[in-house]
mmCIF file of the N, C-alpha and C atoms, coordinates in Angstrom:
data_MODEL
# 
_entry.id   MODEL 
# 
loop_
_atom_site.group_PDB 
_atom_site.id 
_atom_site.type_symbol 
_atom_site.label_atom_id 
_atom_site.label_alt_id 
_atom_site.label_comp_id 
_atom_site.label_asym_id 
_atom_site.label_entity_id 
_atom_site.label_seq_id 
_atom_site.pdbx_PDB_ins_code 
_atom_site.Cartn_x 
_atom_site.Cartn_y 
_atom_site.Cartn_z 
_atom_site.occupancy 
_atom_site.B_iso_or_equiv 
_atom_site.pdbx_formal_charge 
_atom_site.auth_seq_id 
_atom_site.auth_comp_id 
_atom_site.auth_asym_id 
_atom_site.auth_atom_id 
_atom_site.pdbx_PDB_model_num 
ATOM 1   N N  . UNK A 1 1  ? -27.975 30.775 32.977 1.00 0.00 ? 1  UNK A N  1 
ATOM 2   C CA . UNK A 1 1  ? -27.425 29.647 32.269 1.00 0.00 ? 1  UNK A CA 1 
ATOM 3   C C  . UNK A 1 1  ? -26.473 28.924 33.213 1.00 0.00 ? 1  UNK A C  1 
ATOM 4   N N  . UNK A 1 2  ? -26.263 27.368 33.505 1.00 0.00 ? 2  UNK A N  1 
ATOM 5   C CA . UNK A 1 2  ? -25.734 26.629 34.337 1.00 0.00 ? 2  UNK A CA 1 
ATOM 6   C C  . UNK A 1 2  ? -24.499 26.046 33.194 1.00 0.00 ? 2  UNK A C  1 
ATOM 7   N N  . UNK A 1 3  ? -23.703 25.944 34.236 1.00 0.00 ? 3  UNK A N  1 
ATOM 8   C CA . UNK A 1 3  ? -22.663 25.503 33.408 1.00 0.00 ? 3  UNK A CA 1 
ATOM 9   C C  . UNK A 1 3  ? -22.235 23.822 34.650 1.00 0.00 ? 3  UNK A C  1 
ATOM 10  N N  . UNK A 1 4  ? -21.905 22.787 33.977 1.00 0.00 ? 4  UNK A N  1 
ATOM 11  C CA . UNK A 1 4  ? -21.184 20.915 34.215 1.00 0.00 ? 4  UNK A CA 1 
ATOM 12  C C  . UNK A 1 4  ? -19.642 21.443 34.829 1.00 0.00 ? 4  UNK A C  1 
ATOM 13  N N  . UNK A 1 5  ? -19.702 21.351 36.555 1.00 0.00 ? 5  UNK A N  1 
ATOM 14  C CA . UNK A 1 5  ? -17.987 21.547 36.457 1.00 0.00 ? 5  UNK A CA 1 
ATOM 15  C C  . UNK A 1 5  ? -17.499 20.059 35.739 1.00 0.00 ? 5  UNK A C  1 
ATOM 16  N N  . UNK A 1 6  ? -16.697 20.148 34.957 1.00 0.00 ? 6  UNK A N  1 
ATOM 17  C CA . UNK A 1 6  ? -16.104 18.624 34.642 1.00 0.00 ? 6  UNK A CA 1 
ATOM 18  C C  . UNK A 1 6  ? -15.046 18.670 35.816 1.00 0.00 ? 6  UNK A C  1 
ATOM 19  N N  . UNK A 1 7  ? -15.020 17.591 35.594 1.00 0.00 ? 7  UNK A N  1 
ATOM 20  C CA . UNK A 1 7  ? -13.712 16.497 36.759 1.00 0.00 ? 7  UNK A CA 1 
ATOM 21  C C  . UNK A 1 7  ? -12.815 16.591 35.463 1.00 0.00 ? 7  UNK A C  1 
ATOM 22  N N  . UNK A 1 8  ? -11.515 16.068 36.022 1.00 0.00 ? 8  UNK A N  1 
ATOM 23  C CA . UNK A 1 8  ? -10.112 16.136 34.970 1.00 0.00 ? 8  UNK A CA 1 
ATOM 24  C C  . UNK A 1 8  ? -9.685  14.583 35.593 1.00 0.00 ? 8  UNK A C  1 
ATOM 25  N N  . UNK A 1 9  ? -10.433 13.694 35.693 1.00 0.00 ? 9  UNK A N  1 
ATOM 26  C CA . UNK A 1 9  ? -10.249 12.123 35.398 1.00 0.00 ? 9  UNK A CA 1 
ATOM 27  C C  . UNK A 1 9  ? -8.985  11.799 34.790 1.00 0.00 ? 9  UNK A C  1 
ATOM 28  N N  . UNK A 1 10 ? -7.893  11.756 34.687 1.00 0.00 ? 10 UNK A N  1 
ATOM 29  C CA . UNK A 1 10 ? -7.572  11.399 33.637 1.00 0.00 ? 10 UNK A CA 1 
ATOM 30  C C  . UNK A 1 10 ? -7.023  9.607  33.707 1.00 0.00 ? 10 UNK A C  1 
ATOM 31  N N  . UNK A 1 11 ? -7.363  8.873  32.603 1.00 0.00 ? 11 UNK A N  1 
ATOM 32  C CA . UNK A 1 11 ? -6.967  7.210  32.986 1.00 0.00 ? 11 UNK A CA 1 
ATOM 33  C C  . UNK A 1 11 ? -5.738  7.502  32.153 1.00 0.00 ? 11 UNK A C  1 
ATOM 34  N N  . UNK A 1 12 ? -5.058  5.956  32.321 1.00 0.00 ? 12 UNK A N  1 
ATOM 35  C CA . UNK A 1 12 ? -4.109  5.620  31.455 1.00 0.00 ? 12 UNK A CA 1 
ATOM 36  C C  . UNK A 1 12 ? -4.486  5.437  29.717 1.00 0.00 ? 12 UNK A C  1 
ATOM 37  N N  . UNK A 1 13 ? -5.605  5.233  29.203 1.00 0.00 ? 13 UNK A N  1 
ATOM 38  C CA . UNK A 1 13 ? -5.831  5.205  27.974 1.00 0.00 ? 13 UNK A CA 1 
ATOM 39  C C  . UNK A 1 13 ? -5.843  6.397  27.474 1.00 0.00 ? 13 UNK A C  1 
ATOM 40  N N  . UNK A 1 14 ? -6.374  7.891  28.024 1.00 0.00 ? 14 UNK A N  1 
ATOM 41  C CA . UNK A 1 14 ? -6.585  8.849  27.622 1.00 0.00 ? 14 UNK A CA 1 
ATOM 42  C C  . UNK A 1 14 ? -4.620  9.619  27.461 1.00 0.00 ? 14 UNK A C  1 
ATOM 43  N N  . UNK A 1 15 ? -3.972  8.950  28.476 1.00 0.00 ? 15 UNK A N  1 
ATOM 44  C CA . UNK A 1 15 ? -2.708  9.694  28.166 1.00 0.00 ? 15 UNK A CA 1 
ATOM 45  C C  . UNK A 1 15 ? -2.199  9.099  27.158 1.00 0.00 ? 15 UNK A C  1 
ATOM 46  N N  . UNK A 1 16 ? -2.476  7.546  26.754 1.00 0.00 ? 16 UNK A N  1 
ATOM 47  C CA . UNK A 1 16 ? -1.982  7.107  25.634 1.00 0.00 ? 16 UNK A CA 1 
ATOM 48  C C  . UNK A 1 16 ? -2.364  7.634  24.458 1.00 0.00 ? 16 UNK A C  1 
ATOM 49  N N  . UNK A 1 17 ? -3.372  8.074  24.426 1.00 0.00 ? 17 UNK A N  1 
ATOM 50  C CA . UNK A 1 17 ? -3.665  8.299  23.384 1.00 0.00 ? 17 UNK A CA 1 
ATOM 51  C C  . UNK A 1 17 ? -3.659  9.495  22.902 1.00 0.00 ? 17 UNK A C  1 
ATOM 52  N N  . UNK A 1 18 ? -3.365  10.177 23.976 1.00 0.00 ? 18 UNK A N  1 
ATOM 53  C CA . UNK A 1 18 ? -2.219  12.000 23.936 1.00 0.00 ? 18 UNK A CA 1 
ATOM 54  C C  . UNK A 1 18 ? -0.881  11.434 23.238 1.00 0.00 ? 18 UNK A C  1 
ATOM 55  N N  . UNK A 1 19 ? -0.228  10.740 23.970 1.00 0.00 ? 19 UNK A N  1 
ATOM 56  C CA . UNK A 1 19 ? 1.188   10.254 23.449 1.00 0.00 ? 19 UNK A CA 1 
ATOM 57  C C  . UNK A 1 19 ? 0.994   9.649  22.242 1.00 0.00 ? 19 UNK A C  1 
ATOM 58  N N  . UNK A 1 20 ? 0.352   9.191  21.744 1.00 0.00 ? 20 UNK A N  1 
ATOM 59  C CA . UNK A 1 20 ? 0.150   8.536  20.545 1.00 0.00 ? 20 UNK A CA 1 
ATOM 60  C C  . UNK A 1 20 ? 0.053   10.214 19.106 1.00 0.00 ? 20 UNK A C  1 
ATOM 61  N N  . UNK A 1 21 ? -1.051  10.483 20.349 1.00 0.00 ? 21 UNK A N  1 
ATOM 62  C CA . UNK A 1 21 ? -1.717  11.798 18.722 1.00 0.00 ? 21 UNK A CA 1 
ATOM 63  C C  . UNK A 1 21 ? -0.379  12.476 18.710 1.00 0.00 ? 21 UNK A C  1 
ATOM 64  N N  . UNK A 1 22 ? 0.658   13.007 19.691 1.00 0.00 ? 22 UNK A N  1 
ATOM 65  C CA . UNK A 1 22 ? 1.669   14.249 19.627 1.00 0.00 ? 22 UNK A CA 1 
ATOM 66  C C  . UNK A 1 22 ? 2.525   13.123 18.729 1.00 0.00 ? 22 UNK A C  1 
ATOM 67  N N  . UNK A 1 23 ? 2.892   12.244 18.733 1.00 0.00 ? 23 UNK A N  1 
ATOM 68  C CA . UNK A 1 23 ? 3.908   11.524 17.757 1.00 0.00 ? 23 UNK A CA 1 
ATOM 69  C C  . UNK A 1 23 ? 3.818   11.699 16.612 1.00 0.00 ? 23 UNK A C  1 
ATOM 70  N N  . UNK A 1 24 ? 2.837   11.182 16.271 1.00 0.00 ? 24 UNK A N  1 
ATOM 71  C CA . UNK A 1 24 ? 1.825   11.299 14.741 1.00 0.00 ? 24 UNK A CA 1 
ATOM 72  C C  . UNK A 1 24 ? 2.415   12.801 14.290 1.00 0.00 ? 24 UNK A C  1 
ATOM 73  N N  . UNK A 1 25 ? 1.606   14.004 15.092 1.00 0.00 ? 25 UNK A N  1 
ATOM 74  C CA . UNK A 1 25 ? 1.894   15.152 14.599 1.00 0.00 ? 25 UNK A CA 1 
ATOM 75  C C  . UNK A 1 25 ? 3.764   15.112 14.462 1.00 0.00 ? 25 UNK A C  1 
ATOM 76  N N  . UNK A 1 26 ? 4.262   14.639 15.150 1.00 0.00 ? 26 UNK A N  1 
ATOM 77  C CA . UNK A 1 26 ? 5.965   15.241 14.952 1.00 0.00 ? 26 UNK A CA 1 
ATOM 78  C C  . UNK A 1 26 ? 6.254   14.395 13.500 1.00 0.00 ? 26 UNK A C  1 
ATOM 79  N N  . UNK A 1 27 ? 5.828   12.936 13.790 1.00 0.00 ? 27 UNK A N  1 
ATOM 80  C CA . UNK A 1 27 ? 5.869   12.253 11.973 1.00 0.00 ? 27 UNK A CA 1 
ATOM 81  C C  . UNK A 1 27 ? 5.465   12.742 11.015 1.00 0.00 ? 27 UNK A C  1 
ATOM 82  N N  . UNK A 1 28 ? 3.844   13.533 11.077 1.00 0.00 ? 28 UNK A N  1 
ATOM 83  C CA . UNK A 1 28 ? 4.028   14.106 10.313 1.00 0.00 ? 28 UNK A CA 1 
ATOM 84  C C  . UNK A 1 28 ? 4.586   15.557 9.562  1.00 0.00 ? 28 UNK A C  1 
ATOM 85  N N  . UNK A 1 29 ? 4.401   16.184 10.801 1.00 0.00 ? 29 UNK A N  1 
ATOM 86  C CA . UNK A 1 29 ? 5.705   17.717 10.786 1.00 0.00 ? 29 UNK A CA 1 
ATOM 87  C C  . UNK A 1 29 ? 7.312   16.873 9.652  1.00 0.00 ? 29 UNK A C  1 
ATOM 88  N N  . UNK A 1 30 ? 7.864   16.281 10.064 1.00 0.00 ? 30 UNK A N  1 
ATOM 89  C CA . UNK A 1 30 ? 9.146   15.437 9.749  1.00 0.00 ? 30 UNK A CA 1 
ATOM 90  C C  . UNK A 1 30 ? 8.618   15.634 8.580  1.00 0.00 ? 30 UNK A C  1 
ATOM 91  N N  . UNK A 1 31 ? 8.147   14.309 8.051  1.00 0.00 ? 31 UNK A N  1 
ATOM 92  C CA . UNK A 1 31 ? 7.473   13.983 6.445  1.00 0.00 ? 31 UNK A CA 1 
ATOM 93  C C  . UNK A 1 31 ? 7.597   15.294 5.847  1.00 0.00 ? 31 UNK A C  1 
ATOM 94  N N  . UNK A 1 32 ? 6.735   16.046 6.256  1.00 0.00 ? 32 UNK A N  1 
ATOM 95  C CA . UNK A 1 32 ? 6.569   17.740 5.746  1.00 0.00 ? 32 UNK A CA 1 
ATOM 96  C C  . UNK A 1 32 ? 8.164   18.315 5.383  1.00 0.00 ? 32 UNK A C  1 
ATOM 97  N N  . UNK A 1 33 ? 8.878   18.714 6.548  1.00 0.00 ? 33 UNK A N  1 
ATOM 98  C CA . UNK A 1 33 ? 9.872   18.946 5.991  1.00 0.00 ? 33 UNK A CA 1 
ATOM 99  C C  . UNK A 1 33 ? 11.099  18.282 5.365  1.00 0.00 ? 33 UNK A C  1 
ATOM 100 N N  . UNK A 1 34 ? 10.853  17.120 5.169  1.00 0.00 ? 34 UNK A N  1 
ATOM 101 C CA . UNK A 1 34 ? 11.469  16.137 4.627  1.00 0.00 ? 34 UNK A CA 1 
ATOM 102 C C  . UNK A 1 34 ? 11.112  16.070 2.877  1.00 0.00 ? 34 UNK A C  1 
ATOM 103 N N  . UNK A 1 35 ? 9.976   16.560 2.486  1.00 0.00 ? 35 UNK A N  1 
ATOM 104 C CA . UNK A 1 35 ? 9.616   16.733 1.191  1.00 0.00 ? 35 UNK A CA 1 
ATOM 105 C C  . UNK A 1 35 ? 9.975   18.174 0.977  1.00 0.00 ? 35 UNK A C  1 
ATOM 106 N N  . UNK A 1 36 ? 10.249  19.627 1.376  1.00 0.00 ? 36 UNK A N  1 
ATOM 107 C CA . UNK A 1 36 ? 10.237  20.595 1.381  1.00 0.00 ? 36 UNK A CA 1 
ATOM 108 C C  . UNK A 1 36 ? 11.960  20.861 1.517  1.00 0.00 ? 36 UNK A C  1 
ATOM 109 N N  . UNK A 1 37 ? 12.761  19.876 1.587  1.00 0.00 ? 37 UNK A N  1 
ATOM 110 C CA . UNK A 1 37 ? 14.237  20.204 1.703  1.00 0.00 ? 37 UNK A CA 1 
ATOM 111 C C  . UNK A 1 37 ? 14.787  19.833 0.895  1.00 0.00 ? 37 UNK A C  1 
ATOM 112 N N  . UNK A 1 38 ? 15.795  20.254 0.359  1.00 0.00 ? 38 UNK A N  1 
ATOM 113 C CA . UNK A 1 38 ? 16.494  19.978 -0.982 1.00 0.00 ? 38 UNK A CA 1 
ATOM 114 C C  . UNK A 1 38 ? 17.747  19.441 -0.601 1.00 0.00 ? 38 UNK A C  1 
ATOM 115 N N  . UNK A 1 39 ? 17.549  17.804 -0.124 1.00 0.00 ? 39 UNK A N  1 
ATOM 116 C CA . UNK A 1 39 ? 18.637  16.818 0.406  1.00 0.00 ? 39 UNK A CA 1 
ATOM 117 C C  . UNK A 1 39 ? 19.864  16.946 -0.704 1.00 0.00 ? 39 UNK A C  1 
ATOM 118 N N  . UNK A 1 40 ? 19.735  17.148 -1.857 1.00 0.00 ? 40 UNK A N  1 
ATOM 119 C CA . UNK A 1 40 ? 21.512  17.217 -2.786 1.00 0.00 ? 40 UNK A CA 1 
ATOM 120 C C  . UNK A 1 40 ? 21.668  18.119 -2.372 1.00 0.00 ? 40 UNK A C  1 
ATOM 121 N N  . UNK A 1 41 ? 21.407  19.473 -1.973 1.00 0.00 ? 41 UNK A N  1 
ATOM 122 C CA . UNK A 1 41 ? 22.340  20.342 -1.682 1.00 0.00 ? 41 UNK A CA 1 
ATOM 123 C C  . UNK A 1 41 ? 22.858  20.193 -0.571 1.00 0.00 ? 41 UNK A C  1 
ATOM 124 N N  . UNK A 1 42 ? 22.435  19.491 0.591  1.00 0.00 ? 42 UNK A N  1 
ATOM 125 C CA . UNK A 1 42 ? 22.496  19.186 1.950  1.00 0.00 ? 42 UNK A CA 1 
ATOM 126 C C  . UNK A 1 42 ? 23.708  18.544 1.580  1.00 0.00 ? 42 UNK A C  1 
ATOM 127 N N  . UNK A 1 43 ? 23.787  17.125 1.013  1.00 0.00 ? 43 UNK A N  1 
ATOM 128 C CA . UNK A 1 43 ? 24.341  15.841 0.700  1.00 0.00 ? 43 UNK A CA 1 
ATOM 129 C C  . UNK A 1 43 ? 25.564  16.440 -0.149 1.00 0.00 ? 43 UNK A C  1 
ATOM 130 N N  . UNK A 1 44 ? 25.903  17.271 -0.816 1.00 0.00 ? 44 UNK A N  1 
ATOM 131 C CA . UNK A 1 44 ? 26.798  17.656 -1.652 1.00 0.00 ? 44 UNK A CA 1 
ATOM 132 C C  . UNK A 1 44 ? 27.811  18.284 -1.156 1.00 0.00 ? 44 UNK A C  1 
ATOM 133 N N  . UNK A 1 45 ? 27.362  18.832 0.543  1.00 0.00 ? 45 UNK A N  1 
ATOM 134 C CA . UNK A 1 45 ? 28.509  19.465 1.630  1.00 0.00 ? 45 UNK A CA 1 
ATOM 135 C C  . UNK A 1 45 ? 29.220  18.628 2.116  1.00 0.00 ? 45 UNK A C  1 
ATOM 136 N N  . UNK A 1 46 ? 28.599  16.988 2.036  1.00 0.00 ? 46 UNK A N  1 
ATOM 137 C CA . UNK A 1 46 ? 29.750  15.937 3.176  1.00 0.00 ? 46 UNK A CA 1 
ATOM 138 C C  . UNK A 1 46 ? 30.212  15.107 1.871  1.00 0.00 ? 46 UNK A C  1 
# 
């Protein structure tokens, strides 16, 4: 069985669009724990 060495090319669109997808995930990580925290009790210390 033969195996394609790939090349690791990488352009400027492909890193954008790394930087783009990891954001997304941290927005939505955030969102996540942003619905999962109980801000009055947070808010009721200051």
């Amino acid at each position: 069985m033969g195996f394609k060495n790939m090349k690791t090319n990488l352009t400027f669109t492909d890193i954008s669009i790394f930087n783009t997808m990891e954001k997304n995930r941290a927005i939505q990580r955030m969102e996540e724990i942003n619905r999962v925290v109980d801000w009055s009790r947070i808010e009721a210390c200051f």
